[in-house]
N, C-alpha and C positions, 0 to 999 in steps of 0.2 A: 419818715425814717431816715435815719443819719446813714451815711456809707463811710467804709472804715477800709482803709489800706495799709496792709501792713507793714511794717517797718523790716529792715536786716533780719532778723530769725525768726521774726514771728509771725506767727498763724495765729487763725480765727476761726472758730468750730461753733458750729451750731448743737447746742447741748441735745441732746434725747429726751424726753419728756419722764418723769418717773410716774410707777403706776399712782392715782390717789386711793385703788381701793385693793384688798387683799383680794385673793383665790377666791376666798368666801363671800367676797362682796360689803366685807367691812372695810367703811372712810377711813382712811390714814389721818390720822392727825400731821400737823407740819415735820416735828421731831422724825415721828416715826420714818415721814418720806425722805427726810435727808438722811439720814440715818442707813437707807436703803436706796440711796442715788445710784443711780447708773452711773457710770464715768466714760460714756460714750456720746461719739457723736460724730457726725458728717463736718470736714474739712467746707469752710466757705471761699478762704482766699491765704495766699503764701506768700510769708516777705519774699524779696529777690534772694535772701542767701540762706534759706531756711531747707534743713536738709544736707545742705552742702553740694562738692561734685563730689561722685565715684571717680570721675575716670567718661563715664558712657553718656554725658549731658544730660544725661534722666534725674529728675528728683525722686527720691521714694516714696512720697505722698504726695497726691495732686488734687486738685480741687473735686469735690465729690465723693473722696474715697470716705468711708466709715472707718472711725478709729477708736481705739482704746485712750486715754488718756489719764494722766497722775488725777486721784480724786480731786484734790487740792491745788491743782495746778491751775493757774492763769490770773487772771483778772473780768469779772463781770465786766462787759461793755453795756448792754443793754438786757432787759427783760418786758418783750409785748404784754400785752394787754390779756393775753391768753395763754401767757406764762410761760413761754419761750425764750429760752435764755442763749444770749450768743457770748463766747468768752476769748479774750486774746490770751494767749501762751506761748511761749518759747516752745521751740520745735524739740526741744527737748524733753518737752514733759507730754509729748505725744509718742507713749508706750509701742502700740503694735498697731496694726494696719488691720482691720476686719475683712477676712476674707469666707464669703458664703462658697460651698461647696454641694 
């Protein structure tokens, strides 16, 4: 497996897997499961100026955090063998921060 560092703004998330079968236990066809993609996923690594400063040297997303991100946002880097898909994106099209409560 390749390793991938990101450049000036960009980030690399590890996609969320979407379900293959409904509530009911009916196979998703391909369409269907894009169609109902998650657009989440776990942060794997952060260019150096991604985010930017506030002011408090802290970035807003850091490596491991769960994020929302633009459905359509980034570019496929790679897809395993078990359909796991990792994507680079501008820090920009990583929406909101998931926080479990």
């Amino acid at each position: 497996m390749r390793k991938y560092r990101p450049l000036t703004t960009m980030v690399i998330v590890s996609v969320d897997r979407t379900e293959e079968k409904s509530s009911g236990g009916i196979i998703l066809d391909v369409s269907e499961r894009e169609k109902n993609a998650k657009a989440e996923g776990t942060v794997l690594a952060i260019g150096p100026q991604a985010f930017g400063d506030f002011g408090d040297g802290e970035s807003q997303i850091k490596v491991g955090d769960k994020v929302v991100f633009a459905r359509y946002g980034g570019k496929e880097l790679e897809r395993n063998a078990s359909g796991k898909e990792s994507r680079l994106m501008k820090d920009l099209d990583i929406l909101a921060e998931i926080v479990e409560e």
